[in-house]
PAZAPA-4460 file (N, C-alpha, C; in steps of 0.05 Angstrom, whole numbers, plus 32768, in hexadecimal, padded with zeros to 4 digits):
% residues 46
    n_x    n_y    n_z   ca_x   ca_y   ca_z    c_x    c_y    c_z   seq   type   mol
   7F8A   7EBA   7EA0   7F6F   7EB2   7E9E   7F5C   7EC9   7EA5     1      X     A
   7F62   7EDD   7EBE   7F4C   7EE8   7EC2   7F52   7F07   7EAB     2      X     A
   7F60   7F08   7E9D   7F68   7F1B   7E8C   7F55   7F19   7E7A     3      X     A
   7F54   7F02   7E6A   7F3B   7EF7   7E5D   7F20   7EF8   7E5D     4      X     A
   7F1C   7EFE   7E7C   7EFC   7EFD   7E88   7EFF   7F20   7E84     5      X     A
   7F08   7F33   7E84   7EFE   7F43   7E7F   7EF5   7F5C   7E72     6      X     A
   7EE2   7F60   7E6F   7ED7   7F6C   7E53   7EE9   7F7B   7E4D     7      X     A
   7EF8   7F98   7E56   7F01   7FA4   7E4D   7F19   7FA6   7E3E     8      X     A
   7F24   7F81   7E40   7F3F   7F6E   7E35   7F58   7F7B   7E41     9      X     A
   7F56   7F80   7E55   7F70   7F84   7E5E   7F72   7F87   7E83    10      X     A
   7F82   7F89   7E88   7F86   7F8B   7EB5   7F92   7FA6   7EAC    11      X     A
   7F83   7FB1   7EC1   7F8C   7FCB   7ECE   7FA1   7FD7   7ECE    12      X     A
   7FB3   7FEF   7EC7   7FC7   7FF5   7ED3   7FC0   8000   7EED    13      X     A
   7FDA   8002   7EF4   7FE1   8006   7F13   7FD2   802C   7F20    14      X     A
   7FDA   803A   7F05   7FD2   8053   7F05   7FB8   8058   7F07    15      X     A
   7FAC   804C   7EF1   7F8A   8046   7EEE   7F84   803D   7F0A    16      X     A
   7F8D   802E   7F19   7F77   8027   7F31   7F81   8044   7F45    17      X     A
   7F95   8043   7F3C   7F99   8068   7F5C   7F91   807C   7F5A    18      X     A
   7F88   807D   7F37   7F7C   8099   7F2D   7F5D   8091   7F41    19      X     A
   7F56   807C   7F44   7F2E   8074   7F4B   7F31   8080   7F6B    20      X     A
   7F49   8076   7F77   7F4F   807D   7F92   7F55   809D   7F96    21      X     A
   7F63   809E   7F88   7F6E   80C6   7F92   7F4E   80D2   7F7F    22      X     A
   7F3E   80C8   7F76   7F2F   80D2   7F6B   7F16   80DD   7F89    23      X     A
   7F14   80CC   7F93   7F08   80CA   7FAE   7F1E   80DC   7FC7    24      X     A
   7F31   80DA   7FC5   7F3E   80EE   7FDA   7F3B   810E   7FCE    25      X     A
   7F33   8110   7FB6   7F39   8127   7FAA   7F21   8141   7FAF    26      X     A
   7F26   8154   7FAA   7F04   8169   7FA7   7EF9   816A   7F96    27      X     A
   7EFA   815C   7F7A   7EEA   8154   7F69   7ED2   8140   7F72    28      X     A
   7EDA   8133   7F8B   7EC6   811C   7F99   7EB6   812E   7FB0    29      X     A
   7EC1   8145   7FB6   7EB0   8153   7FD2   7E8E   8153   7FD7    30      X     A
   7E83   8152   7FB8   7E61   814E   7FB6   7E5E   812C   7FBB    31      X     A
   7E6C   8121   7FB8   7E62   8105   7FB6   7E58   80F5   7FCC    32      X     A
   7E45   80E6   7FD9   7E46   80D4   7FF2   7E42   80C2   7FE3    33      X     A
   7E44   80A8   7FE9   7E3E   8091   7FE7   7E3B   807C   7FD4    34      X     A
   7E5C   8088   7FC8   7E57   807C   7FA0   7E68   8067   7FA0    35      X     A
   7E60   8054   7F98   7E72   8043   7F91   7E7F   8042   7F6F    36      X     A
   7E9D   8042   7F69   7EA3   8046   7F57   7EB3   802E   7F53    37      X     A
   7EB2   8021   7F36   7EB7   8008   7F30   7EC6   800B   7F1F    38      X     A
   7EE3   8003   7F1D   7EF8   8006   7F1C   7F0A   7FEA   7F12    39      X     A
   7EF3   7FD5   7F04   7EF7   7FBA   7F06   7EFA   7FB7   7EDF    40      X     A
   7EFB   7FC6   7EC9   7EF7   7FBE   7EB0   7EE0   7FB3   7EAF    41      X     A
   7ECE   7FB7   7EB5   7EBB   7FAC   7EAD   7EB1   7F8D   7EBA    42      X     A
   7EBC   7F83   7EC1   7EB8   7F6A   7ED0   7E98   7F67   7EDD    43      X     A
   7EA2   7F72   7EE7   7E80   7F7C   7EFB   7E6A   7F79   7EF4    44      X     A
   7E6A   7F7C   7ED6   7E4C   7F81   7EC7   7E47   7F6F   7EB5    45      X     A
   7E57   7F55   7EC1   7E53   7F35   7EAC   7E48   7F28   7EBE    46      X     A
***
């Protein structure tokens, strides 16, 4: 059911959500404070 609800038609792989996480441990993130990054397919914005 909730596969359905979301826009992007499909759930996450497992990789896709660790890439959002090591993306934030990483030095590509060192300029950033206070971002929130949404990591949800789209859900969020219905």
């Amino acid at each position: 059911m909730y596969k359905s609800m979301v826009p992007i038609g499909r759930l996450a792989r497992a990789e896709e959500m660790a890439s959002a996480a090591l993306f934030f441990a990483s030095a590509q993130s060192s300029y950033m404070t206070g971002a929130d990054l949404m990591n949800d397919g789209g859900i969020g914005q219905v």
